[in-house]
C-alpha positions in Angstrom: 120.3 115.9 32.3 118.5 113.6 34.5 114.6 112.7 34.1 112.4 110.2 35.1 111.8 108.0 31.7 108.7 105.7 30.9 109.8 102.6 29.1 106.5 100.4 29.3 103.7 99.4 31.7 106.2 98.3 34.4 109.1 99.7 33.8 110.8 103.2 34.2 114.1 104.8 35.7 115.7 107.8 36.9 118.5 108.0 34.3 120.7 110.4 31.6 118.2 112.0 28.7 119.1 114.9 26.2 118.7 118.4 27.9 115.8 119.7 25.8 115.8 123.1 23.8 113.8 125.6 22.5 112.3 124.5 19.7 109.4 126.6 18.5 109.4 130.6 19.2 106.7 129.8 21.4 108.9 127.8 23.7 109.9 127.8 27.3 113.0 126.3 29.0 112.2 125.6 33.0 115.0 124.6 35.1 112.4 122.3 37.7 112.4 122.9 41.6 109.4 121.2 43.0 108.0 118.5 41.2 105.1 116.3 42.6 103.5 112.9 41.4 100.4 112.2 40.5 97.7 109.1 40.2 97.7 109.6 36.5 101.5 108.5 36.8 100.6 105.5 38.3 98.1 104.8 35.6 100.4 105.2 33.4 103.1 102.8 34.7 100.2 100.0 34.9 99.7 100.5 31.5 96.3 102.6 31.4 97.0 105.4 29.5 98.4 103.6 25.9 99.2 106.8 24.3 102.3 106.9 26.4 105.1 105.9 25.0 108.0 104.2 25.9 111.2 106.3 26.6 108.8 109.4 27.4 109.8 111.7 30.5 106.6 111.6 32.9 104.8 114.4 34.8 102.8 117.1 34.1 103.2 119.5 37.6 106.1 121.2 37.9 107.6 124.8 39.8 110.3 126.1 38.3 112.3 129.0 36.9 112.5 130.2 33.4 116.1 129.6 31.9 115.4 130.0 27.6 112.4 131.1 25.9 111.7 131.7 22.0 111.6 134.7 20.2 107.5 135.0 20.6 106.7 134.8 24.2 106.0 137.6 25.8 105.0 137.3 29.4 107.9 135.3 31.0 111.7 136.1 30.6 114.6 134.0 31.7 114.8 134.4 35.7 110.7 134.4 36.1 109.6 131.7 38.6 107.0 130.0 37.7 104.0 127.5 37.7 104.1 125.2 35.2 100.3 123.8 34.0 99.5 120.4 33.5 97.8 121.9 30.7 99.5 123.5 27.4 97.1 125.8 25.3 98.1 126.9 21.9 94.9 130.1 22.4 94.3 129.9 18.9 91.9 126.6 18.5 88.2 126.9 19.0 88.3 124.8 22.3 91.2 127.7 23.5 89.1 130.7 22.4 86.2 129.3 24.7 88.5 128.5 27.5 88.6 124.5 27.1 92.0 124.2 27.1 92.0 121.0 27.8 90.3 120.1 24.9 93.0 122.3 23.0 93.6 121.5 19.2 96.6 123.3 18.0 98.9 121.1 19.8 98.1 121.8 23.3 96.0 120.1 25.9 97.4 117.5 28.0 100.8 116.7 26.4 103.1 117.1 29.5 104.3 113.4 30.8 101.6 112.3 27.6 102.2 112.6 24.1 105.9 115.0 25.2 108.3 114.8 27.2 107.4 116.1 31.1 108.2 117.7 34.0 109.8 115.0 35.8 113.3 116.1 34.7 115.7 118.6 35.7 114.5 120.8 33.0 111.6 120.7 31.1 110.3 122.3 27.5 106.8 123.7 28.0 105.0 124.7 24.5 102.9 127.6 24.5 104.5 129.3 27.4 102.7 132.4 27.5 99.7 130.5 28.0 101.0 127.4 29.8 103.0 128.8 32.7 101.7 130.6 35.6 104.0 133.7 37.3 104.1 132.9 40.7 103.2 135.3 43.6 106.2 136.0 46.0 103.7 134.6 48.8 103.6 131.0 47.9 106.8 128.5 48.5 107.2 125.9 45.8 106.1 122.7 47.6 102.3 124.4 48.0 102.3 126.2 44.4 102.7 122.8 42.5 99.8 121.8 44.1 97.8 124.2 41.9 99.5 122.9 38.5 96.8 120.1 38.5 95.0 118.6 41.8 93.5 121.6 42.7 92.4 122.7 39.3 91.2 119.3 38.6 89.2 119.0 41.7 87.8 122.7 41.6 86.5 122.7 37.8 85.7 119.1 36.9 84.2 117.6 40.5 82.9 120.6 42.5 81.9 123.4 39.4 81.2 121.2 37.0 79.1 119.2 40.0 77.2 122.6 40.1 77.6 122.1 44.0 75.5 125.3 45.6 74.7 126.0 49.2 73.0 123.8 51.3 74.0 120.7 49.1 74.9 117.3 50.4 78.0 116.6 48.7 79.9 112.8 48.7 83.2 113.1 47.9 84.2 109.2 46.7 88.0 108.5 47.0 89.9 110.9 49.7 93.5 110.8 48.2 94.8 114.3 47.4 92.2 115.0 44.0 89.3 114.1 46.7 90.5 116.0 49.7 91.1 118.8 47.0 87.2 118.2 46.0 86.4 118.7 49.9 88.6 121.6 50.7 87.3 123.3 47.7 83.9 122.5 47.6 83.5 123.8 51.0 83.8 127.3 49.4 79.6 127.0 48.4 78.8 126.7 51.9 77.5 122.9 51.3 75.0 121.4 54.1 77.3 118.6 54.8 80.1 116.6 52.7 80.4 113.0 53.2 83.8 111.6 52.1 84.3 108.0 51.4 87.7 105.8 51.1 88.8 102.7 52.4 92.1 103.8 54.2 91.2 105.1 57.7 93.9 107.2 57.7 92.8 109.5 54.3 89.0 109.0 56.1 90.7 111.1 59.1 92.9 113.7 56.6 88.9 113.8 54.9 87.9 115.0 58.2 91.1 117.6 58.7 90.2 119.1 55.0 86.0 120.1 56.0 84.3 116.6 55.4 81.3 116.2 57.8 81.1 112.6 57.9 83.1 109.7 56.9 82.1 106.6 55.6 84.9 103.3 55.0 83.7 102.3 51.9 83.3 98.5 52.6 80.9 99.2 55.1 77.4 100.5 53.5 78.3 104.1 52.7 75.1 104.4 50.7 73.1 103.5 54.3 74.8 106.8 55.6 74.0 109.0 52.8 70.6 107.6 52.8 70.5 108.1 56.8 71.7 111.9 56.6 69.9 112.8 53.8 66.1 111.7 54.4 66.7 108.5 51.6 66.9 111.3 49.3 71.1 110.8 48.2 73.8 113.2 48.0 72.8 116.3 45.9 76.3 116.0 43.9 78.4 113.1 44.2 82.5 113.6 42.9 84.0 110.5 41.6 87.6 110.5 42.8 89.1 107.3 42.2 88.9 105.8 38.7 87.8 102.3 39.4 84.0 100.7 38.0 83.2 100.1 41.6 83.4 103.6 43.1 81.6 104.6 39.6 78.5 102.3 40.2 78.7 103.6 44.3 78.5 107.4 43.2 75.3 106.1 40.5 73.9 104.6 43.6 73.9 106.9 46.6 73.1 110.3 43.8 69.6 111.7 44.3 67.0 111.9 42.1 67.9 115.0 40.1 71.6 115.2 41.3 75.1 115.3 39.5 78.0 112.4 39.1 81.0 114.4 38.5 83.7 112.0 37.3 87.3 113.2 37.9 88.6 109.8 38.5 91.1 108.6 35.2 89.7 105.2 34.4 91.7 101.9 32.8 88.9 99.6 32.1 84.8 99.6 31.1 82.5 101.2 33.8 79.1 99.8 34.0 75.9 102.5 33.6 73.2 101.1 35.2 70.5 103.0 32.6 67.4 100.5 34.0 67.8 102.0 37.3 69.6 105.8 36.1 66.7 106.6 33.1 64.1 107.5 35.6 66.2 109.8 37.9 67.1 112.7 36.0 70.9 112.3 36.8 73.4 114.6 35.3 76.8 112.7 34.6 79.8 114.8 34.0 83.0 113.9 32.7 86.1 116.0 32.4 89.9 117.3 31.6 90.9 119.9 33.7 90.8 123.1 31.6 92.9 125.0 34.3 91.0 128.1 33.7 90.9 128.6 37.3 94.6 128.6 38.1 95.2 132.1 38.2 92.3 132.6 40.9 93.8 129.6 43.0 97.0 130.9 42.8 95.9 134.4 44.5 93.6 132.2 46.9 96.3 130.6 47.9 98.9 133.5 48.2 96.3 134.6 50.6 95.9 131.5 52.7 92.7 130.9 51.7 93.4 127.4 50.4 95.1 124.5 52.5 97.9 123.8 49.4 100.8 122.3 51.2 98.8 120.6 54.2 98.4 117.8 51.3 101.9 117.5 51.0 103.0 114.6 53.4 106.5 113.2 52.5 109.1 115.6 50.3 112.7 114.2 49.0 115.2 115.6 46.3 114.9 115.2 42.6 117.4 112.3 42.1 115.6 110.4 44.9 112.9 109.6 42.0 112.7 105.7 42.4 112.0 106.3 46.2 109.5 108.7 45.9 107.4 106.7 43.6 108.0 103.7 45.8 106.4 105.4 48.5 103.4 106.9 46.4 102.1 103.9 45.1 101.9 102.1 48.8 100.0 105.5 49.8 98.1 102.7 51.9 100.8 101.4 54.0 102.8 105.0 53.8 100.4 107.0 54.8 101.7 109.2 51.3 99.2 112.4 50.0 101.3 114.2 47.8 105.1 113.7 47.3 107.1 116.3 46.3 110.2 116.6 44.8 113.1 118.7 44.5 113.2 119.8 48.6 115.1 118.7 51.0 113.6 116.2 53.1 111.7 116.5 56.2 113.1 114.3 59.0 109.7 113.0 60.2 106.8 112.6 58.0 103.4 114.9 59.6 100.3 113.5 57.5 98.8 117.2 57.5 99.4 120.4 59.5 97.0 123.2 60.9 97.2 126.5 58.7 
């Protein structure tokens, strides 16, 4: 088969790899129809994620249909389609039994695209199927369900719960590619008092708006002055940290409230700064997180019933084998105008940012 095949920070190709088996009763086969890419791809071609290595198949989001299983799953069966998690849970561990699957010791967690081969491939072995693939409802086309494999997840549990954002709360979403305009469209589900978004591209600052944000702010012009302006100098009551760089870090410590929540999403290459001679005095909560993707199945009937903007992230769509392309295109997100890019479609003939429901 073909897959999509790390080889070192730098390097990769679209090229011939052994079709994978099952190998453990516990095993799933998927034949893959949507794939999508993800920032944590990128981090992994520059050489941020180490554990990677070379000649591993990358991604970790995937829609696709069951071809093989093992002898021990029991809730798919060869014709199922399916969502395919970016995280694998073995539900034995102690992290599984308390629903941090993420955390997952028995082999799980995140090892798709990681420490095994992904889902950037025509077909892909999942571990732990009966725990690590989603049936999908009828409702839901593949190019919006593999948005719920990992972005919306991500955004849901480890920036907006895990934020503790309630009603009436200023939120500042930092970083408005698809994890932060995830963080907005989902956050808006606590009835917030206002969320402020902040990016340097003016054209995610206007997608921001499109997804519920309230206010944007470029982030090279004094976003803190804005929060500060609509917020009575108090800060943003929970502040998502969507980007993964030391400087959006330090901004989120910086324009929190006294009292308030950092909730770190971003996946970060290098040493962040904590400013504790300014942070000791101000009660600040500082969250950081793996998706669990204990929320999945309630996104996925969310979004089977419209109630969550899935594929109005998606913005440019090509086939599998156009791999190379498709990552081309995601990495200059700034000149491209890219969100999400998904894979395995045919392609559109124009590219529309983000559509009306």
């Amino acid at each position: 088969m073909k897959a999509y095949v790390f080889h070192g920070p730098g390097g990769s190709a679209w090229e011939d790899v052994p079709d994978p088996g099952v190998q453990e009763p516990s095993d799933a086969i998927v034949r893959v129809d949507d794939v999508t890419l993800c920032g944590t791809d990128l981090h992994i071609l520059k050489g941020d994620v180490p554990e990677v290595r070379p000649g591993t198949v990358l991604g970790h989001e995937a829609v696709g249909e069951i071809v093989d299983v093992g002898g021990d799953v029991r809730t798919v069966r060869p014709g199922d389609r399916v969502l395919v998690s970016c995280i694998t849970a073995c539900g034995r561990c102690r992290y599984c039994r308390e629903g941090t699957y993420g955390q997952c010791r028995g082999g799980g967690g995140w090892i798709l695209g990681h420490l095994i081969d992904g889902t950037q491939a025509e077909y892909v072995r999942v571990p732990y199927a009966d725990l690590s693939v989603h049936p999908l409802p009828s409702a839901l086309d593949g190019k919006d369900a593999v948005l719920l494999a990992d972005i919306f997840p991500t955004s849901y549990e480890v920036g907006v719960l895990n934020g503790h954002v309630r009603p009436g709360d200023t939120v500042a979403v930092v970083g408005a590619g698809p994890v932060g305009l995830a963080a907005v469209a989902t956050a808006r589900l606590f009835a917030p008092e206002r969320i402020i978004a902040v990016d340097l591209a003016a054209a995610r600052l206007e997608a921001a708006k499109h997804f519920g944000a309230d206010a944007v702010a470029d982030a090279r012009e004094a976003p803190e002055q804005l929060v500060a302006d609509l917020t009575g100098g108090l800060g943003a009551d929970v502040v998502v940290e969507a980007v993964g760089v030391p400087e959006t870090f330090e901004l989120c410590t910086r324009i929190v409230r006294p009292g308030g929540h950092v909730a770190n999403v971003g996946v970060h290459g290098k040493p962040v700064t904590l400013h504790l001679e300014d942070l000791w005095i101000k009660n600040v909560t500082i969250t950081t997180g793996l998706v669990d993707t204990y929320s999945t199945p309630t996104l996925l009937r969310m979004a089977a019933a419209g109630r969550l903007p899935t594929g109005q992230l998606v913005t440019h769509t090509f086939p599998l084998n156009h791999m190379e392309e498709a990552y081309d295109v995601f990495a200059r997100a700034a000149d491209t105008g890219a969100l999400k890019v998904v894979l395995g479609e045919e392609p559109h003939e124009e590219v529309v940012p983000y559509r009306a429901a």
